[in-house]
C-alpha positions in Angstrom: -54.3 -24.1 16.0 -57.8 -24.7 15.2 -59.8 -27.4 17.3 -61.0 -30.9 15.5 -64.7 -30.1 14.1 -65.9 -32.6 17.0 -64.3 -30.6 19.4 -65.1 -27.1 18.0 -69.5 -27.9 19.2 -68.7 -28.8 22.7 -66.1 -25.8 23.2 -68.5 -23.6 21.7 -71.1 -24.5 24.1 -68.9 -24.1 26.6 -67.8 -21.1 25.8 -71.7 -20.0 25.6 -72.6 -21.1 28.7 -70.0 -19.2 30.2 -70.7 -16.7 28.8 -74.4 -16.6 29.9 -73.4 -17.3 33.7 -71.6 -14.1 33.6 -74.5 -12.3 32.7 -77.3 -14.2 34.6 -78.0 -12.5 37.9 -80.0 -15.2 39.6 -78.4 -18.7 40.8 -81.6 -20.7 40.0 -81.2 -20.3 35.9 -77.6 -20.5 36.3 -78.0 -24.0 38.1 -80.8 -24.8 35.0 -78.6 -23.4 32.3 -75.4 -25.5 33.6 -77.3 -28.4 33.9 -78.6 -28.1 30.5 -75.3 -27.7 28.6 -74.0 -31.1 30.8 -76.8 -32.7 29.6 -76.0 -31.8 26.0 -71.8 -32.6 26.5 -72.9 -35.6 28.5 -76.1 -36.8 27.9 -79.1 -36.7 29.8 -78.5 -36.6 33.5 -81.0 -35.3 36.9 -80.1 -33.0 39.2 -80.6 -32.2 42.6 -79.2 -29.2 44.6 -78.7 -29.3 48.5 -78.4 -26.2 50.9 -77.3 -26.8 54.1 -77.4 -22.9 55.3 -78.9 -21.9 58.3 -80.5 -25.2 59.2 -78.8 -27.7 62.1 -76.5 -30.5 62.0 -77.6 -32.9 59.6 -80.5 -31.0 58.5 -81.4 -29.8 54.8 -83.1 -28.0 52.2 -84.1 -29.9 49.0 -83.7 -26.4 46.9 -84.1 -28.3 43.1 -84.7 -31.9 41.8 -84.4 -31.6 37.3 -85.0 -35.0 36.1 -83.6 -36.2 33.1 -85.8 -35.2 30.0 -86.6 -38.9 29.2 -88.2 -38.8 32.8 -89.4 -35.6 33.7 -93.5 -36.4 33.9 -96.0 -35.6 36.0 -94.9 -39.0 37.9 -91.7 -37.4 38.1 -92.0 -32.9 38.0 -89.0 -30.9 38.1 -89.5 -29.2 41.7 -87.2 -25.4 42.4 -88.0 -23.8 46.0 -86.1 -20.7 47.3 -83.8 -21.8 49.9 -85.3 -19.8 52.3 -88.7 -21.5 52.0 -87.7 -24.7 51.3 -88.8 -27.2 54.7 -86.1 -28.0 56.4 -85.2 -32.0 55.7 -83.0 -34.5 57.9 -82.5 -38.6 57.1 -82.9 -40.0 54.5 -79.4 -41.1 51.2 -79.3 -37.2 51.7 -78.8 -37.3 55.4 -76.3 -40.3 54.9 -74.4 -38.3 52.1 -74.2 -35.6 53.6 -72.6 -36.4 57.0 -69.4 -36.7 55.6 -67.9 -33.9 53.6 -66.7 -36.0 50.6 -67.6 -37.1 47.5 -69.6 -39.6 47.1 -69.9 -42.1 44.0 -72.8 -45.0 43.5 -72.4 -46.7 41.0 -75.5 -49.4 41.6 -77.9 -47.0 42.6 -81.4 -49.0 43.8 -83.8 -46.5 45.8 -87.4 -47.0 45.2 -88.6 -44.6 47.7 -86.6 -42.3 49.9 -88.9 -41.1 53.3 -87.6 -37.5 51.8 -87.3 -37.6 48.2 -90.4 -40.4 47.7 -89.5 -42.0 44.7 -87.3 -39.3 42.7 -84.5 -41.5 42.7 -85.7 -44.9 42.1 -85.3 -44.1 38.0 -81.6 -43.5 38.4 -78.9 -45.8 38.6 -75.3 -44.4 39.2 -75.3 -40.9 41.2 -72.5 -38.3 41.9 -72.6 -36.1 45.3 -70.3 -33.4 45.3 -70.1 -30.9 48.6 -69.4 -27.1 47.4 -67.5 -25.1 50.2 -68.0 -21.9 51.4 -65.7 -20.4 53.6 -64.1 -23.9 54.1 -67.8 -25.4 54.8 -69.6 -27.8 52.4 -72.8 -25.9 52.5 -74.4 -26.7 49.4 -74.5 -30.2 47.2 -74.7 -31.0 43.8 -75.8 -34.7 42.7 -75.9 -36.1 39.4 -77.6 -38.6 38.8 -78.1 -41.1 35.3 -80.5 -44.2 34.8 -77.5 -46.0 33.6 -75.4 -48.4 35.8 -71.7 -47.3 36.1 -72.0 -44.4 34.3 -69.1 -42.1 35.2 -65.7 -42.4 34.8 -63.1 -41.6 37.8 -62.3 -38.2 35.0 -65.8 -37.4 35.1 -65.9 -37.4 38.7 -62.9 -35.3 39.2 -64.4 -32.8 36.3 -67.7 -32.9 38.3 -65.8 -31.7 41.9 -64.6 -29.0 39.9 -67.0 -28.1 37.8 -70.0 -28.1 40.6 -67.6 -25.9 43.1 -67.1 -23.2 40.4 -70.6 -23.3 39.6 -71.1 -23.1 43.2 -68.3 -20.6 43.9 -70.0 -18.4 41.1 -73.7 -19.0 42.6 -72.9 -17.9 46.1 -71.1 -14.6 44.6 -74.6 -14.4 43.1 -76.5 -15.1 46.1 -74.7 -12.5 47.9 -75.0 -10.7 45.1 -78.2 -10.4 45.1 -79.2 -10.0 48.6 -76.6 -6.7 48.7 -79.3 -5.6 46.0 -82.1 -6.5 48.0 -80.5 -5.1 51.4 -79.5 -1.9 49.7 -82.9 -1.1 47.9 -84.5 -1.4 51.4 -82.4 0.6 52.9 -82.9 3.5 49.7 -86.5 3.1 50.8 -86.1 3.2 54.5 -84.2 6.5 53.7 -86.1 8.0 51.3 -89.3 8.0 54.0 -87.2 9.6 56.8 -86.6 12.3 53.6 -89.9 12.6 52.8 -90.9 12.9 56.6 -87.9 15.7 56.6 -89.5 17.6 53.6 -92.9 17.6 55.5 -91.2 19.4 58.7 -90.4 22.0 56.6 -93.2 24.8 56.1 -94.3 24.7 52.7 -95.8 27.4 51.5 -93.9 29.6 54.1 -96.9 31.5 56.4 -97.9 35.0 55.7 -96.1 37.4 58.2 -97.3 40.7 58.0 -95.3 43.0 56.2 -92.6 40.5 55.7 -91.3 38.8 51.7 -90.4 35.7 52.9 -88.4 33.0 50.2 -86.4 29.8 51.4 -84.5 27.0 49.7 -83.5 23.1 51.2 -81.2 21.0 48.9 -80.0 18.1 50.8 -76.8 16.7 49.4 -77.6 13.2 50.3 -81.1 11.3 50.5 -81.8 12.7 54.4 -79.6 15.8 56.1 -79.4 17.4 58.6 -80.2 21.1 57.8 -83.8 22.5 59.1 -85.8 25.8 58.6 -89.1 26.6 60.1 -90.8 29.9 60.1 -94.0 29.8 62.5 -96.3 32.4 64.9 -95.3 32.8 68.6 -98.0 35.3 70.0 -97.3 37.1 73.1 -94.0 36.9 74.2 -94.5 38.9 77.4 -97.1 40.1 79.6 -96.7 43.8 77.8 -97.2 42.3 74.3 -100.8 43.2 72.5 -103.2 40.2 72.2 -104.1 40.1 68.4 -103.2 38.5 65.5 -100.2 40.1 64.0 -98.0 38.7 67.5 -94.5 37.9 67.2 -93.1 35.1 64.9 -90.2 33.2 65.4 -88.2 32.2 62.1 -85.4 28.9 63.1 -82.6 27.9 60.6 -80.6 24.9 62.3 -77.9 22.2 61.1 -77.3 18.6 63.5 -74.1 17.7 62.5 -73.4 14.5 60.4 -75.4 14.0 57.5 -77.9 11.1 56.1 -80.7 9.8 58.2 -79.4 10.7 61.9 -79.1 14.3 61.2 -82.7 13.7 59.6 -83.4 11.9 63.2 -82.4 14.8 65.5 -83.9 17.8 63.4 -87.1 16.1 63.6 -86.7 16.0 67.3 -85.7 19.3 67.1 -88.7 20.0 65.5 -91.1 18.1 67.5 -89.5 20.4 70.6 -90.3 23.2 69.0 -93.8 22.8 68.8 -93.9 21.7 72.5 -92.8 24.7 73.9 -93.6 27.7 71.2 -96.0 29.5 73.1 -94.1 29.2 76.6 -90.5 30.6 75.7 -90.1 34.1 77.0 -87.6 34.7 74.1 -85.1 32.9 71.8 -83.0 32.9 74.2 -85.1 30.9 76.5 -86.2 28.5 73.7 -82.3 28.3 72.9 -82.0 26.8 76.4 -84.9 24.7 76.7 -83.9 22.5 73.1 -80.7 22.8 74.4 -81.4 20.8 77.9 -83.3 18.2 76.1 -81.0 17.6 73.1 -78.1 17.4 75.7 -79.5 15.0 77.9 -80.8 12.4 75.1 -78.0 13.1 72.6 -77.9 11.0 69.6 -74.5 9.5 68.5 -73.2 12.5 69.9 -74.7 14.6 67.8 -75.0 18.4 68.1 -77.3 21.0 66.4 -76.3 24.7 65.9 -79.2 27.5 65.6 -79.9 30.7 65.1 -83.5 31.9 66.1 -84.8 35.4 65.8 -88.4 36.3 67.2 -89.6 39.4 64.8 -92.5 41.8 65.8 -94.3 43.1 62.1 -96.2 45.9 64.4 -93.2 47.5 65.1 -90.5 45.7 62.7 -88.2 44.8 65.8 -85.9 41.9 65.9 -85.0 39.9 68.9 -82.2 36.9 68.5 -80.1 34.6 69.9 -77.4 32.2 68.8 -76.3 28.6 69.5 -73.3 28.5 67.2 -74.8 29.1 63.7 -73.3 31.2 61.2 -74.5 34.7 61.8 -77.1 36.2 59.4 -75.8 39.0 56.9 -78.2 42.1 56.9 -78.6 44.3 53.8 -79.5 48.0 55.0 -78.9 51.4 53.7 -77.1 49.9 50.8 -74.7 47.9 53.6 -74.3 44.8 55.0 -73.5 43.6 58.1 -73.7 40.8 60.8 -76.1 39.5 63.1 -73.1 38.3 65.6 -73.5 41.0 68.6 -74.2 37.2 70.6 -74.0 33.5 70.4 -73.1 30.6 72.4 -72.3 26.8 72.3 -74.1 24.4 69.6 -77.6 23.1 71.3 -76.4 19.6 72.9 -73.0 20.5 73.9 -73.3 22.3 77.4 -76.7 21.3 79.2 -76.4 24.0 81.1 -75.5 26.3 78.0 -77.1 30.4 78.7 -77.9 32.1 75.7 -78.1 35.6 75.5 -80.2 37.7 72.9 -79.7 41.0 71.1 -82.0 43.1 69.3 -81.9 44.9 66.0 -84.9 47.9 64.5 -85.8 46.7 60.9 -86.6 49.6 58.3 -88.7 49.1 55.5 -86.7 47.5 52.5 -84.2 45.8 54.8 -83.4 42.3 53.9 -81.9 39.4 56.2 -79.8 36.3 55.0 -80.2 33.3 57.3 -78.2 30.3 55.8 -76.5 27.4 57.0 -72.7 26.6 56.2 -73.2 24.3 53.2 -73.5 27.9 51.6 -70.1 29.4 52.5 -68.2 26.0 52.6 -69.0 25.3 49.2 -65.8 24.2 47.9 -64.4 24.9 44.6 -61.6 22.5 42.4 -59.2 24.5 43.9 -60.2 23.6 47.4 -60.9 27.1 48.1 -64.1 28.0 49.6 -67.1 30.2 48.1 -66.5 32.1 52.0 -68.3 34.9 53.7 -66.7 37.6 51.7 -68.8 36.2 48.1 -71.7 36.1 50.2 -71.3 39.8 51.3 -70.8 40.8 47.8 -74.1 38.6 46.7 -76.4 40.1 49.0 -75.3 43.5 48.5 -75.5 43.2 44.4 -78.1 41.0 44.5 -81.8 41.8 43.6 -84.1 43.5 46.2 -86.8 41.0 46.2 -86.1 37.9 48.7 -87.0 35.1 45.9 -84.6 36.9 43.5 -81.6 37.1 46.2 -82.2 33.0 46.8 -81.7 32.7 42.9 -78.4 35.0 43.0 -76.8 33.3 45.6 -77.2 29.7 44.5 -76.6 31.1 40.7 -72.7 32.3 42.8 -72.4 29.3 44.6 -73.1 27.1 41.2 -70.7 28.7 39.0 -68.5 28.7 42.5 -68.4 24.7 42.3 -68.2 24.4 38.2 -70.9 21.7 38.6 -69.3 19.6 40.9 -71.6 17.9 43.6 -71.6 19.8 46.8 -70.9 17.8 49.9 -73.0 19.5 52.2 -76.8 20.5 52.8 -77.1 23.9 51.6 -79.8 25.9 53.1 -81.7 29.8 52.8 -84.0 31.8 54.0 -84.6 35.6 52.7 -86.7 37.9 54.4 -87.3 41.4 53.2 -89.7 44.0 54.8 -91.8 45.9 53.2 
């Protein structure tokens, strides 16, 4: 059934304004654009909109005062303040109104001046004052307000409670809304600088060892993680070791557990460690034990951080390690591969008083070393199955010799390994090759 032709306008406009509320992200033009199709339904009416957040008991914020079009002047300006600068207001027909939380109907308005609204209201003669609840609290207020006597009916009242607590109802969803936006982009930022402060720990270009191809990748899954490489000069290690410049060199892969910004937080302690104490540790092993003792006794959210540091000599090729719970490196020699697992001990942060033993290994020229953390070999496919030590193996060992071309390999295997799904985990390499 088809609506009379005088109906068929004012459901239309309806219908459009509803239509634009849905779409309209901020509550100030929603408030405008309702109060422009009343005016056209209804006539011309003013407006004023009440906050009562965050202020004390019967205090307010004047948020917007639209006059009717046959007023609005520069006697009488349409005013629109955020509610969170808006001054804070108390006395005044608001303060009366707004004691109570009921509706409240003039029908004689006479206000020539108002000690908070001046003379806004001294136009207008009949004024509605509807509360509009939030969680059971009348926290905002809409008034309507006409320069004509008597000018709503009881039905226009009750269609006025309703109609200003949907519009209400739909402005706080809005609101919040808006500041879950707002909250949530700051946050993305806030992150996104404890990345970029990650990214800079990291050495970039990786250093010139001596007769070393070095090659590393980082691909955090989220915006922060908690995987870490570092590749950086130690010197002497011992009273016997030679003075000059081709010392020893220490190359670090780690992974704190958790992921996001306070894995980021304790691998740039980690880091900052590091640097404190690099030309002092007699050994992995001892360096092991000193980030150990600090990460231990200031842990963060109970956080942990396993490790796997190796101290490499270029003059004579040798490798001295030692493990804190990190996957072992895979070693490509003579056409084999095998294990870096002859020790290891607890995850730095676990045991303060955690000992961790090294082992040494003789590199010969052409050898190449896989350090990686376990975002590689816990790649998990559709089937749930993972891409697992035994893929890895067969990568390195058909992989090409040069370190930047077995990076490539590997994350080509672990790709086609997850079929383009997202992995869920930091995945991090380093490939060293000697020449």
């Amino acid at each position: 059934m088809a609506p009379r032709k005088d109906e068929a306008g004012r459901f239309k406009q309806l219908i459009d304004m509803m239509r634009d509320l849905s779409i309209d992200p901020d509550p100030g033009t929603s408030a405008k654009l309702y109060r422009d199709t009343m005016r056209k339904l209804y006539g011309d009416l003013g407006l004023i909109s009440i906050s009562r957040r965050g202020v004390g008991p019967n205090q307010y914020r004047v948020i917007r005062i639209f006059h009717d079009k046959q007023i609005e002047s520069d006697a009488f300006p349409n005013r629109e303040d955020e509610s969170r600068v808006a001054p804070i207001e108390s006395g005044g027909i608001i303060g009366q109104i707004i004691s109570e939380e009921r509706v409240t109907v003039i029908r004689d308005l006479n206000v020539p001046t108002d000690p908070v609204l001046g003379t806004d209201l001294s136009p207008y003669r009949s004024m509605i004052a509807t509360p509009v609840f939030d969680g059971g609290r009348a926290l905002n207020w809409v008034i309507f307000l006409s320069t004509k006597a008597d000018a709503f009916t009881s039905r226009e009242v009750e269609s006025q409670i309703l109609q200003a607590n949907l519009l209400g109802g739909m402005s706080n969803s809005k609101r919040a809304a808006k500041e879950l936006l707002e909250a949530t982009a700051f946050i993305h930022h806030e992150v996104d600088e404890i990345a970029s402060i990650q990214r800079g720990l990291l050495p970039a270009p990786l250093p010139a060892v001596p007769g070393l191809e070095l090659a590393a990748i980082h691909e955090s899954f989220d915006r922060a993680g908690g995987d870490y490489y570092d590749v950086f000069p130690i010197g002497p290690i011992d009273e016997q070791s030679s003075n000059d410049h081709e010392g020893w060199w220490g190359i670090l892969i780690a992974d704190a557990s958790g992921h996001g910004p306070s894995a980021a937080v304790v691998v740039t302690m980690l880091s900052t460690l590091i640097y404190t104490r690099v030309h002092k540790a007699q050994g992995p092993g001892a360096m092991l034990e000193y980030l150990n003792r600090h990460i231990a006794t200031k842990p963060i959210h109970s956080s942990f951080v396993t490790a796997f540091l190796m101290y490499y000599c270029p003059e004579s090729r040798l490798v001295r390690y030692a493990c804190a719970g990190h996957n072992p490196p895979l070693l490509r020699s003579n056409g084999e591969a095998r294990w870096l697992d002859a020790v290891g001990s607890f995850p730095l942060g676990i045991d303060r008083g955690a000992w961790y033993e090294e082992a040494e290994v003789q590199l010969q020229p052409g050898d190449t070393l896989l350090l990686y953390t376990d975002g590689i070999t816990e790649a998990k496919a559709l089937s749930g199955e993972f891409f697992g030590e035994e893929r890895l193996e067969h990568a390195i060992l058909n992989g090409h010799a040069s370190a930047p071309d077995l990076i490539d390999t590997i994350r080509g295997h672990v790709r086609t390994h997850l079929l383009g799904q997202r992995p869920t985990d930091d995945q991090t390499m380093v490939a060293m090759r000697v020449l």
